[in-house]
C-alpha positions as CSV (number, residue, x, y, z in Angstrom):
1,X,-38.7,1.2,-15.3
2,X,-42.6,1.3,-14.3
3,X,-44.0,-0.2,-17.0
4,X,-47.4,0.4,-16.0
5,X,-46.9,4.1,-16.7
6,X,-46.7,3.1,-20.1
7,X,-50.1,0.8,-20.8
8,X,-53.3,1.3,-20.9
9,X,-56.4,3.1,-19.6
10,X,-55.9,7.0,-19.7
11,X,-52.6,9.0,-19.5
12,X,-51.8,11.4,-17.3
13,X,-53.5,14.7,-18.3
14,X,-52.3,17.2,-15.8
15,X,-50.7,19.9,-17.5
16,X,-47.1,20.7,-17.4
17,X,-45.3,22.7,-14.9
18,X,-43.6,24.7,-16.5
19,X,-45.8,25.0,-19.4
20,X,-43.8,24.4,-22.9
21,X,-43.8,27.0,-25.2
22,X,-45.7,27.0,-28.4
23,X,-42.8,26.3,-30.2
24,X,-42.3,23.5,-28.7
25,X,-45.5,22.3,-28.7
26,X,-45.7,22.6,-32.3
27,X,-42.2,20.6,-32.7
28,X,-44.2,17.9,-31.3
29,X,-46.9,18.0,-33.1
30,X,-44.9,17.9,-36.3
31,X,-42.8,15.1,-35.0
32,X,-46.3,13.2,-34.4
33,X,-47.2,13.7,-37.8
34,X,-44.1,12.7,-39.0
35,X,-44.2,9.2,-36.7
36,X,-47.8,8.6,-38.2
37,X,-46.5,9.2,-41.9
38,X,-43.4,6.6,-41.1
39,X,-46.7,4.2,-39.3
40,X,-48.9,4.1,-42.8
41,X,-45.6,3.6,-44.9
42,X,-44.6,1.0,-43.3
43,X,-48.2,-0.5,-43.0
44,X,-48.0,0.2,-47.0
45,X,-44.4,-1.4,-47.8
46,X,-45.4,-4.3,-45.5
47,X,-48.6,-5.2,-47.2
48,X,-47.3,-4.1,-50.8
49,X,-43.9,-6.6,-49.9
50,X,-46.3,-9.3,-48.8
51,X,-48.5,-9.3,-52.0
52,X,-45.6,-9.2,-54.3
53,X,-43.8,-11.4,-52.7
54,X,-46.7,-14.3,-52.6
55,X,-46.9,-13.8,-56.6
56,X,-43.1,-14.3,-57.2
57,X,-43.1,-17.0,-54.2
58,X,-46.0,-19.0,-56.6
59,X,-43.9,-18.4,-59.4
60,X,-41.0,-20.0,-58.0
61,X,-43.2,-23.0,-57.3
62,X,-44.8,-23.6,-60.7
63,X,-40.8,-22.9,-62.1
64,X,-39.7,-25.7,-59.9
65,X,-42.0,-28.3,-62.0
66,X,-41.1,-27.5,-65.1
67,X,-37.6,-29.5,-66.5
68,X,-35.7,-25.7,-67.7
69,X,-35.8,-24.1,-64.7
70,X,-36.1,-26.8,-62.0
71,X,-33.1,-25.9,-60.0
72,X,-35.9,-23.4,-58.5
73,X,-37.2,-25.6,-56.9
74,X,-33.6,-25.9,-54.5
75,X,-34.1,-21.8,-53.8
76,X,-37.6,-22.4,-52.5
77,X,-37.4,-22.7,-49.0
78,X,-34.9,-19.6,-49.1
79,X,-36.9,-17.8,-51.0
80,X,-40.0,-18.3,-48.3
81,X,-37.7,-17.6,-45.2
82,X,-36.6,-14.3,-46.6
83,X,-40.3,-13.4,-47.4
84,X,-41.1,-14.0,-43.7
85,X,-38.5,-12.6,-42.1
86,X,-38.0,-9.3,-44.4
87,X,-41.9,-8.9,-43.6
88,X,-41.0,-9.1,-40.1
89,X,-37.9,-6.4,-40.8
90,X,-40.6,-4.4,-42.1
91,X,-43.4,-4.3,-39.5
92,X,-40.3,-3.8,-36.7
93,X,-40.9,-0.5,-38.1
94,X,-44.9,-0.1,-37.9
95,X,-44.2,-0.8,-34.1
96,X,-41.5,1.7,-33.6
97,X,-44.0,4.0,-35.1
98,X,-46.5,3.3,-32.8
99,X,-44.6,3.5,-29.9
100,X,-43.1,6.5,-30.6
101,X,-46.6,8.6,-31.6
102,X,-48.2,7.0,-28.6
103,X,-45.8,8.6,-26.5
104,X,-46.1,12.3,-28.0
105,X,-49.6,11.8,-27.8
106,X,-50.1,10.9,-24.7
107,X,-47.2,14.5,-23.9
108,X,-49.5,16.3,-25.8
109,X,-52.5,15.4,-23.5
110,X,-50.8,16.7,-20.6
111,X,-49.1,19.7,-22.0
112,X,-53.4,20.7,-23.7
113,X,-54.6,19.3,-19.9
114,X,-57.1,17.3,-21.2
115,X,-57.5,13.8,-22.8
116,X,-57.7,14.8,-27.1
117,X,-55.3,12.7,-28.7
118,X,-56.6,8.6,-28.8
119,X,-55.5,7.3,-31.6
120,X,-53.2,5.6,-29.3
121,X,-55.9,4.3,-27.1
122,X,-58.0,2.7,-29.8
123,X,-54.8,1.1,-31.6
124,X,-54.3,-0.6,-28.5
125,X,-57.6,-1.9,-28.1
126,X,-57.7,-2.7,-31.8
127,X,-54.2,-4.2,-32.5
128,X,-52.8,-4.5,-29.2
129,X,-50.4,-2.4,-27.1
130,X,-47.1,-1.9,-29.6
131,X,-45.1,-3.1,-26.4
132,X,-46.9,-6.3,-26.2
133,X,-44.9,-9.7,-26.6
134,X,-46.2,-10.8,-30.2
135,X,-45.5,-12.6,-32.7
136,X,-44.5,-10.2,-35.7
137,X,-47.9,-8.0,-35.8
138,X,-49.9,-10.7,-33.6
139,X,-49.9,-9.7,-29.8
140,X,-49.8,-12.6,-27.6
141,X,-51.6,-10.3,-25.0
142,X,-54.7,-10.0,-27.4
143,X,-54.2,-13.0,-29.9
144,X,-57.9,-12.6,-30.9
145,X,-57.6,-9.7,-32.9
146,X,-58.1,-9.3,-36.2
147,X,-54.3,-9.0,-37.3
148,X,-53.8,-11.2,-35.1
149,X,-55.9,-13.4,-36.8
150,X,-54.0,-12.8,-40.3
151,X,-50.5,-13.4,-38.7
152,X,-51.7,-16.6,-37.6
153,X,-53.2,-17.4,-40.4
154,X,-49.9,-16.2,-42.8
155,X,-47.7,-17.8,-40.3
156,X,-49.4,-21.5,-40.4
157,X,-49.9,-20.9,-44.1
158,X,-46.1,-19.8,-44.7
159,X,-45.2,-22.3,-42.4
160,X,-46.8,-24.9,-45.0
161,X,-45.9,-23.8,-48.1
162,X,-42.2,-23.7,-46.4
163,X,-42.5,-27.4,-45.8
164,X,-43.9,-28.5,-48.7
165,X,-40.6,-26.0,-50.8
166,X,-37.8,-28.2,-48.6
167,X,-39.6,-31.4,-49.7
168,X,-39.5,-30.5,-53.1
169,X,-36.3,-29.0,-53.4
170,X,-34.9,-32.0,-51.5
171,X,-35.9,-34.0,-54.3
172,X,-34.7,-31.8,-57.1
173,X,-30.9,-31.6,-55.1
174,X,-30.8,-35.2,-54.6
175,X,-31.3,-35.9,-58.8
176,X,-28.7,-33.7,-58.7
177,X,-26.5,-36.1,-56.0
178,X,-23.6,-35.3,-53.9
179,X,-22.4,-33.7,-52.1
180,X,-25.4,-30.9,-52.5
181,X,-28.0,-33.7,-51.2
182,X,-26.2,-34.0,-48.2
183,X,-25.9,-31.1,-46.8
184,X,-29.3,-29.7,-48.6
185,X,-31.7,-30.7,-45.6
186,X,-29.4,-29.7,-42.7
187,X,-28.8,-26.4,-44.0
188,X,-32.5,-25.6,-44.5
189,X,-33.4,-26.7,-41.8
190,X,-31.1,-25.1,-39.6
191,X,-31.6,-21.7,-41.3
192,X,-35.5,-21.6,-40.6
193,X,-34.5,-22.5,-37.1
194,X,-32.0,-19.5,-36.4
195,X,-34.5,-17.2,-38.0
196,X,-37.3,-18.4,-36.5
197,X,-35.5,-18.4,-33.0
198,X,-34.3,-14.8,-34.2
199,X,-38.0,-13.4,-34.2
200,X,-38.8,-15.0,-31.2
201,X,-36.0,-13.7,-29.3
202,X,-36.8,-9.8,-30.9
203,X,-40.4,-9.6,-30.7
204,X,-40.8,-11.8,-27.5
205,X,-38.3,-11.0,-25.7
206,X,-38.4,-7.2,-26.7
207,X,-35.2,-6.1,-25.6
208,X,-35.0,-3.2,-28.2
209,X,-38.8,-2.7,-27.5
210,X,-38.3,-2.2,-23.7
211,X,-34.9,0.3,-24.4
212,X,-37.0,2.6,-26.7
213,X,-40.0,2.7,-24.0
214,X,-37.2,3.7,-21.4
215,X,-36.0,6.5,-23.4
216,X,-39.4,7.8,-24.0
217,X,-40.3,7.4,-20.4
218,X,-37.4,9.4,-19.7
219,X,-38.1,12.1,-22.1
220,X,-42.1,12.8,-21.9
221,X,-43.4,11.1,-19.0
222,X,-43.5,13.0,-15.7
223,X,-41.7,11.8,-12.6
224,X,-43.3,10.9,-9.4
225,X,-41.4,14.2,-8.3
226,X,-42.8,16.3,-11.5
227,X,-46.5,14.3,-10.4
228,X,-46.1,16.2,-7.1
């Protein structure tokens, strides 16, 4: 697969041969609007699940100091790793989104003949290319962007507040003594490593990412014979 067929600059605008029909021109047009309804949903549920989740996360702290309900405090660092990685779930889905209304847009332009449709464009410029290698939302091509900026800044933060859960419900489990205080550490520790190498491997790697660009290459962008 040329990947540079599917990045940046302009698309190409030379209209079809054959023409579609205005039916189906107007099926994609209503499957555009339906990818940018799923795109601010998602952008919705991911922000909505973040805020909640940072409230009940803070409960789940202040619980773990007080005698009652202590035994939060050993849930903590689970607690925080399913936040993350749920978040993560959730934005997998702003960037199918993208990808998928970036690719009728750019059909579109060719079928009208002329460049109309750049919401993809400035996305890319603002937020990075949805194909990018990132880190969740942040694009490792263009790690100076704004939510960029906020990923790193929710990842270090996170990353912290995950580190200071384990040491606290380390010393909650080991009040409560064996065999829970020996296998505490070592499973919470190896859990935030599989996840952790999870994302990387999905969102670096970008195996699903590079699939779905190949099947939208396949479907709306025109071959070097169609070009001729």
């Amino acid at each position: 697969m040329d990947r540079r067929r599917w990045r940046g600059g302009r698309g190409n605008v030379t209209p079809s041969t054959p023409p579609l029909s205005a039916d189906a021109l107007r099926i994609l047009e209503a499957q555009l609007s339906r990818m940018r309804a799923m795109l601010y949903r998602y952008y919705d549920l991911f922000f909505r699940f973040v805020t909640g989740s940072l409230v009940a996360l803070g409960a789940l702290f202040v619980l773990s100091f007080w005698a009652p309900t202590q035994v939060a405090a050993v849930l903590l660092p689970f607690a925080i790793l399913y936040v993350g990685f749920h978040a993560a779930n959730l934005f997998s889905y702003v960037v199918f989104a993208r990808t998928y209304a970036a690719a009728l847009e750019r059909r579109i332009n060719r079928e009208l003949g002329v460049e109309i449709l750049v919401a993809h464009r400035l996305e890319e410029i603002y937020f990075g290319a949805p194909g990018d290698p990132k880190l969740v939302a942040a694009s490792l091509r263009r790690p100076l962007t704004m939510l960029a900026a906020e990923t790193w800044h929710f990842t270090i933060a996170g990353a912290a507040f995950f580190v200071v859960g384990t040491l606290v419900g380390n010393v909650t489990v080991t009040r409560i003594g064996e065999p829970w205080s020996t296998f505490y550490l070592p499973v919470v520790v190896g859990w935030a490593l599989l996840n952790g190498a999870y994302l990387a491997w999905y969102f670096i790697g970008g195996r699903d990412q590079h699939a779905i660009e190949a099947v939208l290459i396949d479907a709306y962008e025109p071959t070097s014979t169609d070009a001729a």
